[in-house]
N, C-alpha and C positions, 0 to 999 in steps of 0.2 A: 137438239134443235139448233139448225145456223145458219148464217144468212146466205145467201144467193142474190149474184150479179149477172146478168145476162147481157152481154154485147152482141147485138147482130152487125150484120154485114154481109152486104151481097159483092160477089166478085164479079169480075169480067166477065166471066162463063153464065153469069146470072145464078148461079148457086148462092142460098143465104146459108150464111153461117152462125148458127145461132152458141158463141163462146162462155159457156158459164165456170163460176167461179164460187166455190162453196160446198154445200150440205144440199142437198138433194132430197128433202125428207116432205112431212106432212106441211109441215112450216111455211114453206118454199114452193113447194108441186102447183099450186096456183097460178106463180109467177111462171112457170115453164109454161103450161098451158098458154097465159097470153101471150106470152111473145109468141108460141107456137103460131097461134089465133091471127096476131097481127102479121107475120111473117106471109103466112097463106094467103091471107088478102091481096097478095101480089100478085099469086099467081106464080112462084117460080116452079120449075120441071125442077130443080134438085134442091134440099135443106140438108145441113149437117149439123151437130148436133157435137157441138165438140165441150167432148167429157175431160179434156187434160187436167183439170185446175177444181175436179169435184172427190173429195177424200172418204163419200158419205154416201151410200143412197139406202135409204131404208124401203120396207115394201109400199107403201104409198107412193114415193118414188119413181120405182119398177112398172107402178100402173100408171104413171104420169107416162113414162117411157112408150109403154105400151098405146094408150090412147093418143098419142104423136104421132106415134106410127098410124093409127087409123086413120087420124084429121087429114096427115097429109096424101095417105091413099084416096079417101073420097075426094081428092082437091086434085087429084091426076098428079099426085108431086111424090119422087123420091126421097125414101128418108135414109140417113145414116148416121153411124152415130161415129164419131172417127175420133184419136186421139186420146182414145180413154184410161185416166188414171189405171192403176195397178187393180184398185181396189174395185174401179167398175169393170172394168175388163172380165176379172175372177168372177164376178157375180152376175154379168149378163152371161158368159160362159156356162157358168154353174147352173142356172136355169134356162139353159138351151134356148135364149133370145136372139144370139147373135146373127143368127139366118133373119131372123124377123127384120132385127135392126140391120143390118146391111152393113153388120160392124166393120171397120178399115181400119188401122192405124195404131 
């Protein structure tokens, strides 16, 4: 179990960038959701979902991922997920997410 920090930030292009920082686990998947939640409330056409700084995701995790994906398709918004650690890269690969998530990076 570990903590998670979420920075958003919307660029020039209007894309938020939602930067976390930690364990990605049962703990945590809460916090992803809101920000997901508050994010969408805006309205952007693109969110990214950057994984660089996450060492951890357990299956809880994965569904948190996955239900991101949903929130921001019924919200008309692009999700991806860019930047992603070694360990989420391997693991959204390994369960053939990465078309889902729109993985870059």
């Amino acid at each position: 179990m570990g903590r998670l920090t979420i920075h958003s930030q919307q660029r020039l292009d209007g894309t938020v960038v939602l930067a976390m920082r930690g364990e990605l686990d049962h703990a945590t998947v809460a916090a992803v959701a809101d920000a997901v939640d508050e994010a969408l409330r805006n309205r952007p056409a693109r969110m990214c979902l950057d994984l660089a700084l996450v060492p951890f995701i357990d299956s809880v995790g994965i569904s948190g991922l996955i239900r991101a994906h949903w929130a921001a398709r019924r919200a008309g918004c692009e999700l991806a997920m860019i930047n992603a650690s070694p360990f989420a890269r391997s693991l959204v690969d390994k369960l053939g997410l990465a078309e889902l998530l729109q993985s870059a990076g």
